[in-house]
C-alpha positions in Angstrom: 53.1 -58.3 -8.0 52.7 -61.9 -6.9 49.7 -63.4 -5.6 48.0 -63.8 -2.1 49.6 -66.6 -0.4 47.2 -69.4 0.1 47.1 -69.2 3.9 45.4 -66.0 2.9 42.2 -68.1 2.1 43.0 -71.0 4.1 44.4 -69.6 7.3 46.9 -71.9 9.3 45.8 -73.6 12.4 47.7 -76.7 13.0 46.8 -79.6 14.8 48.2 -81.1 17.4 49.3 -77.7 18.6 53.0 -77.7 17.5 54.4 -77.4 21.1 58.0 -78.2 21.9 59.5 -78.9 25.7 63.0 -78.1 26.3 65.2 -76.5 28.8 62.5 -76.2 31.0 60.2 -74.0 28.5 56.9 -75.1 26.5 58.0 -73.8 22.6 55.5 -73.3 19.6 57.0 -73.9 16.6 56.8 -71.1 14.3 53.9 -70.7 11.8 52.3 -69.2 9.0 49.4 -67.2 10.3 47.2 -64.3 9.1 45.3 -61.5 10.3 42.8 -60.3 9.2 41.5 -56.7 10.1 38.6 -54.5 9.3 39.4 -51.1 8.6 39.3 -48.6 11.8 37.8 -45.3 11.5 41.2 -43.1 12.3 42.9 -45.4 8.7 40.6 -44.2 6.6 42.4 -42.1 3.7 45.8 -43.0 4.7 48.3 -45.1 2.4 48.4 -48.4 3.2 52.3 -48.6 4.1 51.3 -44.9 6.9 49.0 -47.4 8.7 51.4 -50.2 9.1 54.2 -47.6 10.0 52.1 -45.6 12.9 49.8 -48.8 14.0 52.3 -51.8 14.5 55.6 -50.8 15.7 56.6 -54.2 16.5 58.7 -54.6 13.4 60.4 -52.0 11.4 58.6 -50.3 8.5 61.3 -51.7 6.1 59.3 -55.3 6.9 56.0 -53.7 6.1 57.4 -52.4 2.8 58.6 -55.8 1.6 55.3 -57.5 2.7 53.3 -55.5 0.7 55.1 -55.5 -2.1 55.5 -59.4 -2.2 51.5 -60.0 -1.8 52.2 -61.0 2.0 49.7 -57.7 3.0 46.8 -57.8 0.7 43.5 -55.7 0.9 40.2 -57.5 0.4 41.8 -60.6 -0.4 44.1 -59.0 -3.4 47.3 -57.1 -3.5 48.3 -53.4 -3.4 50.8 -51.4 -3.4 51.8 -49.1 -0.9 50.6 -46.2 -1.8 47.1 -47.8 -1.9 44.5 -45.2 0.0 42.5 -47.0 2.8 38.7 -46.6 2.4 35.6 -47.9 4.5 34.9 -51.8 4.2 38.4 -53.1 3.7 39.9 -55.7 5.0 43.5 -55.5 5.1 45.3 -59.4 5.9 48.7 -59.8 7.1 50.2 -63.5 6.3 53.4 -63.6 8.5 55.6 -66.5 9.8 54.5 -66.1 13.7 57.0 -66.7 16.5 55.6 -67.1 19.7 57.4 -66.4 23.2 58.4 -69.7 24.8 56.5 -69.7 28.2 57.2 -72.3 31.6 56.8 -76.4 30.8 55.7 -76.4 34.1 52.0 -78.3 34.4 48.6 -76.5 34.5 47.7 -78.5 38.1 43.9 -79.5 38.3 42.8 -78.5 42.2 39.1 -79.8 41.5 36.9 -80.8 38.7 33.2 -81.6 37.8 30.7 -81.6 34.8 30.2 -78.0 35.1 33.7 -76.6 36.7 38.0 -76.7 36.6 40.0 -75.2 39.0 43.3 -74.9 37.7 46.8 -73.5 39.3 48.2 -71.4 36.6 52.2 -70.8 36.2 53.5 -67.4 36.5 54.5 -66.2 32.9 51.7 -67.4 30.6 48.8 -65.3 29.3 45.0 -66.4 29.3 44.0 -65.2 26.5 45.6 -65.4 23.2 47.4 -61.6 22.9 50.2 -60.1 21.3 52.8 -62.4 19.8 51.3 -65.3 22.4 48.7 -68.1 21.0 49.2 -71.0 21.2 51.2 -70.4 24.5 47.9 -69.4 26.3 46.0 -71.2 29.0 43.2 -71.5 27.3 44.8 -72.9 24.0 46.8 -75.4 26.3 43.8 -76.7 27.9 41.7 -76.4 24.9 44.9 -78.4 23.2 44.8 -81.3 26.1 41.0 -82.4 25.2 40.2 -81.6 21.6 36.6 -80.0 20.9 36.3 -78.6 24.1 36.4 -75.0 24.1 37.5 -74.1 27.8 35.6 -70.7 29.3 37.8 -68.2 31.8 35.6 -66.7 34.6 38.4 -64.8 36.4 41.4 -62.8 35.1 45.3 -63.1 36.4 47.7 -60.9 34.7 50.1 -62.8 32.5 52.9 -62.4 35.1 50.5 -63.9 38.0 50.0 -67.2 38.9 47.1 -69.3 41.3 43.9 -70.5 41.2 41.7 -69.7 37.8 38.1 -70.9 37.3 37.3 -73.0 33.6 33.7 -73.2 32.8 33.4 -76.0 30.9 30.1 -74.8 29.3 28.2 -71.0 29.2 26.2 -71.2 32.0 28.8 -72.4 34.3 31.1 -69.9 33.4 28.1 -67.1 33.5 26.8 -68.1 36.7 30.3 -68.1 38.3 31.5 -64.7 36.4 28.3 -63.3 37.9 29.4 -64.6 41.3 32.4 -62.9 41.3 31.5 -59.8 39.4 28.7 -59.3 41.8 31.1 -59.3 45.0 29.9 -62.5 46.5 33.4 -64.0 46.5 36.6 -63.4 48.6 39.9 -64.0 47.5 43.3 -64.0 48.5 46.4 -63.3 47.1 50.2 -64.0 48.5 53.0 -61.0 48.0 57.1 -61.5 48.5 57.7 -57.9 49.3 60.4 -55.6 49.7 61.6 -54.7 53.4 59.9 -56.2 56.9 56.2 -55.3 56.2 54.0 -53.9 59.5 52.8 -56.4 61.7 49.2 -56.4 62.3 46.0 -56.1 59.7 47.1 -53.0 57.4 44.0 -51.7 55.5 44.7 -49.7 52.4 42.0 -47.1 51.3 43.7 -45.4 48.8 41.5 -45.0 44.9 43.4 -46.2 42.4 43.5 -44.1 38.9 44.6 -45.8 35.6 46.6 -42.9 34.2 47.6 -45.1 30.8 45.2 -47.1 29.4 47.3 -48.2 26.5 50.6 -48.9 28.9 48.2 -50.4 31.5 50.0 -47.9 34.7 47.9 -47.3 37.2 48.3 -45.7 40.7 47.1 -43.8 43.7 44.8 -41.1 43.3 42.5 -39.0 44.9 40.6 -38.8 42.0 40.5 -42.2 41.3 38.3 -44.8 41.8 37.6 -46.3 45.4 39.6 -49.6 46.2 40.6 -51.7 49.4 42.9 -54.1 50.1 43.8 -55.6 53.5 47.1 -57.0 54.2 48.8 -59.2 57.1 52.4 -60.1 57.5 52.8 -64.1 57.2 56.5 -64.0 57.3 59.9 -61.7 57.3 63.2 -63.1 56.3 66.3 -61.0 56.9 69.0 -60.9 54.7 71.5 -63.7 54.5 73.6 -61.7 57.2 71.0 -62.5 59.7 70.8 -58.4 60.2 67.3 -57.0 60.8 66.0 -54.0 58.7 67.1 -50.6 60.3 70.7 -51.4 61.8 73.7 -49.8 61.0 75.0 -53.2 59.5 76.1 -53.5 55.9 75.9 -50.8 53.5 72.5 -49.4 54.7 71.7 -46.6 57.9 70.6 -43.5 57.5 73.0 -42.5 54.5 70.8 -44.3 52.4 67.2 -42.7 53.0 69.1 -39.1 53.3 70.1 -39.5 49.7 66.3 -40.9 49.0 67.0 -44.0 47.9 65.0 -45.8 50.2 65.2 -49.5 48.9 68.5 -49.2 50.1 67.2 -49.9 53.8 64.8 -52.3 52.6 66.8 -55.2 54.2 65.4 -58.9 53.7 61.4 -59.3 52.1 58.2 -60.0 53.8 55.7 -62.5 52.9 52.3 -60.8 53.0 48.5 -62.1 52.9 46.3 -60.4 50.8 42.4 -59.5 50.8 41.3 -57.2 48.0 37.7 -56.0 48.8 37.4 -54.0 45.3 39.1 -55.4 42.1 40.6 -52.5 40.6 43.5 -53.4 37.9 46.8 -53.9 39.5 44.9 -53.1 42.5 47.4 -55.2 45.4 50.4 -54.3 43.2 50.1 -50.4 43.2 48.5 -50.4 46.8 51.7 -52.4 48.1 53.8 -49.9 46.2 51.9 -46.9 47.9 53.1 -48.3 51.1 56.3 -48.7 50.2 56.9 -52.5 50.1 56.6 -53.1 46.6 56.5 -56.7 45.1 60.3 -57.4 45.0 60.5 -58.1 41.3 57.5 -56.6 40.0 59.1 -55.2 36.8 56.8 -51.8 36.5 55.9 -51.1 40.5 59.0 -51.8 41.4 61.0 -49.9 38.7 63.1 -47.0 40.1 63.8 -46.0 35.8 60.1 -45.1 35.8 59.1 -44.1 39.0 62.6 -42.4 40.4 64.4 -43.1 43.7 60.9 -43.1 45.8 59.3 -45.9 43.9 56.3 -44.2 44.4 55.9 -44.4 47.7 53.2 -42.5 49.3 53.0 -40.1 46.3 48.6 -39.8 46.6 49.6 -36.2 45.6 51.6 -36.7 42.5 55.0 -35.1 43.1 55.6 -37.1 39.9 53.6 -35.7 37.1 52.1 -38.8 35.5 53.2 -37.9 32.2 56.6 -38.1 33.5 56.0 -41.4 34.8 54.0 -42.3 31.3 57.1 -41.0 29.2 59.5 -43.2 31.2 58.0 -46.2 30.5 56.7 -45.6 27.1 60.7 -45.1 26.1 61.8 -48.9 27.6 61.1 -51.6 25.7 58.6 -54.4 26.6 62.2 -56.5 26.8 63.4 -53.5 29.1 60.7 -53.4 31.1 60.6 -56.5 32.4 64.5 -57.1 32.6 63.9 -53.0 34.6 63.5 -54.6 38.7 66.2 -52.7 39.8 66.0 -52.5 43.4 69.9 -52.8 44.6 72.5 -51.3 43.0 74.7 -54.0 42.3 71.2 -55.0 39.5 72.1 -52.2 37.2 75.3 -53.5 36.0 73.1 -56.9 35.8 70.3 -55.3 33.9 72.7 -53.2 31.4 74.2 -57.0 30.5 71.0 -58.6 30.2 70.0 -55.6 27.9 72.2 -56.5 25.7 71.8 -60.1 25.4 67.7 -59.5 24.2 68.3 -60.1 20.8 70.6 -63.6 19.6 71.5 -61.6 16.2 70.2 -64.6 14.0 67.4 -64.4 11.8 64.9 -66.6 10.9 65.6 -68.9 7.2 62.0 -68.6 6.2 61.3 -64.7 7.1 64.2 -63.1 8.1 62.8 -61.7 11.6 65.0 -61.4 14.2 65.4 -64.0 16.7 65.2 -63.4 20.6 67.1 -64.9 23.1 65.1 -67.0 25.5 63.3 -65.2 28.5 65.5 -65.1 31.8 63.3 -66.1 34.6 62.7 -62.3 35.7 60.5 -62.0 32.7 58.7 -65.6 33.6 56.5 -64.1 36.2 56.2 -61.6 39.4 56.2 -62.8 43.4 52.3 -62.7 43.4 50.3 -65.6 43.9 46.2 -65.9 43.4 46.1 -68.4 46.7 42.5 -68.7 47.4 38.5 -68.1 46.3 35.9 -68.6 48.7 32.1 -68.2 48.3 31.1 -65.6 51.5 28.7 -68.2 52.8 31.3 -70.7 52.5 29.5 -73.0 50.3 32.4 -73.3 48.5 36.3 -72.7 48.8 39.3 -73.4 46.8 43.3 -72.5 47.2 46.5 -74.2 46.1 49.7 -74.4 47.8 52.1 -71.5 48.6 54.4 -71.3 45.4 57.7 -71.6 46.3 58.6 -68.3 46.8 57.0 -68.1 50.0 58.5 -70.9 51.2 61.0 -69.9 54.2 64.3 -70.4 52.5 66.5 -73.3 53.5 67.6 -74.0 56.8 65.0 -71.1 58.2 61.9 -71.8 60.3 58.5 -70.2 58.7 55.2 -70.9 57.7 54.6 -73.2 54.8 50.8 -73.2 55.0 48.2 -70.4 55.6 45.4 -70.9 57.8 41.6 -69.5 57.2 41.0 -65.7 56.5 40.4 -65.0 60.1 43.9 -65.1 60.6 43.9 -62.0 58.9 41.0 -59.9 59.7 38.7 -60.4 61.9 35.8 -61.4 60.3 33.4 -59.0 61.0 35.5 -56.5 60.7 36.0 -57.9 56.9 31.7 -57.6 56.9 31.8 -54.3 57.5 34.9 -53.3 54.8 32.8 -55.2 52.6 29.4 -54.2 52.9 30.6 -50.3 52.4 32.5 -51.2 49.2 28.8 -53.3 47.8 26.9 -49.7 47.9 30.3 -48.3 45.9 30.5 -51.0 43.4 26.6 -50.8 42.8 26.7 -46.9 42.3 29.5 -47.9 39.7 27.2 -50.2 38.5 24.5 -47.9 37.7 26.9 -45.3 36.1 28.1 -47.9 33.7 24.8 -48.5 32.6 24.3 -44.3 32.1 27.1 -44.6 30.4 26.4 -47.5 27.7 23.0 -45.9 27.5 24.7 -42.3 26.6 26.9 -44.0 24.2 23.4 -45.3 22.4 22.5 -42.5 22.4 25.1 -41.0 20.7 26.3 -38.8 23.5 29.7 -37.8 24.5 31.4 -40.7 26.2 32.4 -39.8 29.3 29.5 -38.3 30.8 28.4 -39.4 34.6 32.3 -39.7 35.5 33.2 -39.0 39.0 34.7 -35.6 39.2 36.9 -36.4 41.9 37.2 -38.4 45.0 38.4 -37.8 48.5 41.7 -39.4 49.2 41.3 -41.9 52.5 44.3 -42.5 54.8 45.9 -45.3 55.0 45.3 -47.0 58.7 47.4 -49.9 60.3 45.3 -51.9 62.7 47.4 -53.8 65.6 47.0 -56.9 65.4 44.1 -58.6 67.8 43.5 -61.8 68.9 41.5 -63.9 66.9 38.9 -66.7 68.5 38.1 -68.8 65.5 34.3 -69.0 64.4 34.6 -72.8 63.3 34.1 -71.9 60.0 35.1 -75.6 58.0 37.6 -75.2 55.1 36.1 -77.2 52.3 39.5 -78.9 51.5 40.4 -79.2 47.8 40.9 -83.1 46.5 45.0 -83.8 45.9 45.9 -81.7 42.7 46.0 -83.3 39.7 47.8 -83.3 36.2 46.0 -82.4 32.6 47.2 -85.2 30.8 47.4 -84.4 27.0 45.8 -86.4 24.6 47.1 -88.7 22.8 50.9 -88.2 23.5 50.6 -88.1 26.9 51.8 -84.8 26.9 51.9 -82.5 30.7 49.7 -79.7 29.7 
């Protein structure tokens, strides 16, 4: 059996960052890397080659096999065969030749920097965090990348798919204080939707708890039983289709017909651009409230997925005519690739997404390890219509927002908004007081059963314990829409964004 491969003991972290631009996507080049993992409680006394098999299904166990047996698996820093039983205390390391997913070249944009604090716009499509087969392609390696020795310190979170305005602490207490700020519900922000159909006009408040029913897929939805959330929503904008015909007429291939046979994304005719105020910060929170209502985010590639959640979409389903594991089942058989190819809101898209299906993997392999290559990411899979547009302190000490992506923008040759006033263009503000101070006594009752619950956990208790039973389900009210006297609140306008430059090569970050 050959011997551990050097990277083993010297693991691979190559500098500059081995980035590649082309066709409009930042590349990594591939690299050896290794993980290293202590063993988990469920491996112990399982075969080596079981654990691969059952744990990481990304590659096929004929892959595991071979990496064993030619030393590029070792335990404690020496090879084994398959066969070898798993005990306490080791450390099993997996050298591999790591291909990262090309994300967007387009620019991490500075809104407003100082000694303690970056506000960034982040592209849709890349992840914070380093997670899953993406490293290098992370924010906070790009960043980190742009100004070696500075290690750059999230204090928000956007889902990988999500783009806007992120906060950098540039040292811990920065990034504490802020977290705390924002964790502690002393912040608004705002978020901007494309959605499906001509959205209510007015301020819409959504009270419905939200219940995450798969942890490991990350699916969540309305619940009675889940946990209290609120967003509020206003219409900025509705486009009609190209046709010029508003939602509900008997034009085109829509009517009645459609919503008889209960497909009801049928009718949805034109999108909506919609403003969006979440008072709690459940996950997925604006996404699984707008799909409640039935305008889901037009290509969000799980809420707005009839292969998982059926002809409905999921609309208005608080009492779960879908059984969750059906809902669980569906998506756990599609493929991360067919998930977020799955946005499948006309008909015509089937045919489309069938094709694109197909076209996932190139059929090449790799020279150096054989792995299959993947086709690169269509720009479906490169990010979802939601935008984090703005983050205010309450007392207005302090506010931040970029521009409306371009998404939002009324398409050419049609009048609409291409800026958003102040948040009392979409509640009133006291109104938004009062929404508010109801959810602070929830979130600090949360608070205190967290703490039961770290302390039971010390305790050696059964986790679990202090969970809410149930909750009572809470309508969902449209407000008509009132008009507003602005309260002169000034908008502390953010300086003209600017560009990370990289380094040395001058690189866009």
């Amino acid at each position: 059996m050959a011997a551990p491969p050097a990277v083993v003991v010297t693991p691979a972290d190559p500098w500059p960052r081995p980035y590649i631009f082309e066709d409009g996507l930042r590349r990594v080049a591939p690299y050896h890397f290794t993980y290293n993992t202590n063993c988990k409680m469920r491996w112990r006394g399982r075969e080596l080659l079981d654990v691969f098999e059952s744990e990481f299904r990304d590659r096929p166990v004929e892959y595991y096999k071979n990496a064993i047996e030619v030393g590029n698996v070792v335990v404690n820093g020496k090879p084994a065969p398959t066969n070898h039983v798993v005990k306490n205390g080791d450390v099993i390391s997996h050298t591999l030749h790591r291909h990262e997913p090309p994300v967007t070249a387009a620019p991490i944009t500075v809104i407003s920097e100082d000694e303690d604090m970056m506000v960034i716009c982040k592209p849709s499509g890349i992840p914070v965090h380093p997670a899953g087969r993406y490293n290098y392609n992370s924010v906070i390696e790009i960043l980190a990348a742009s100004r070696p020795g500075w290690k750059p310190l999230p204090c928000n979170r956007l889902d990988r798919l999500t783009s806007g305005v992120m906060f950098i602490g540039k040292h811990p207490r920065a990034a504490e204080e802020l977290s705390s700020q924002i964790s502690g519900r002393t912040v608004r922000k705002e978020y901007v939707a494309r959605v499906a159909g001509k959205f209510p006009d007015g301020d819409v408040v959504c009270a419905m708890p939200i219940l995450q029913i798969s942890p490991k897929l990350g699916l969540n939805r309305v619940r009675a039983s889940g946990k209290p959330a609120r967003t509020v929503f206003r219409r900025l904008a509705y486009y009609g289709p190209e046709g010029g015909e508003e939602e509900g007429t008997e034009g085109g291939a829509v009517g009645e017909q459609g919503t008889k046979e209960g497909r009801p994304w049928v009718g949805k005719k034109g999108y909506s651009i919609v403003r969006c105020l979440p008072i709690t910060g459940r996950t997925h929170q604006i996404r699984v409230h707008l799909q409640f209502l039935g305008h889901p985010i037009t290509n969000d590639p799980i809420y707005s997925n009839q292969r998982v959640w059926g002809a409905s979409l999921g609309a208005g389903d608080a009492d779960a005519e879908q059984a969750d594991e059906d809902v669980i089942t569906r998506l756990a058989r599609m493929g991360k690739s067919e998930v977020a190819d799955a946005v499948a809101y006309h008909d015509e898209m089937v045919d489309d997404y069938n094709r694109r299906k197909a076209e996932k993997m190139s059929g090449e392999l790799c020279e150096v390890c054989s792995t299959p290559l993947y086709t690169d990411p269509g720009v479906q899979e490169m990010g979802i219509y939601l935008h984090s547009l703005r983050y205010e302190d309450k007392d207005l000490k302090w506010s931040y927002r970029s521009e409306l992506p371009e998404w939002a923008l009324p398409p050419g040759g049609v009048e609409g908004p291409r800026e958003v006033g102040g948040l009392d263009e979409v509640v009133d503000l006291g109104r938004l007081r009062e929404l508010e101070e109801g959810e602070e006594e929830v979130g600090e009752g949360e608070r205190k059963e967290e703490q039961e619950r770290k302390m039971a956990r010390r305790k050696g208790k059964k986790n679990g314990q202090g969970e809410r039973e149930g909750g009572v389900p809470v309508e969902t009210v449209t407000v008509p829409a009132v008009s507003l006297v602005g309260e002169g609140e000034a908008m502390h306008a953010p300086p003209p964004a600017a560009t990370i430059v990289a380094g040395a090569a001058a690189t866009v970050v």
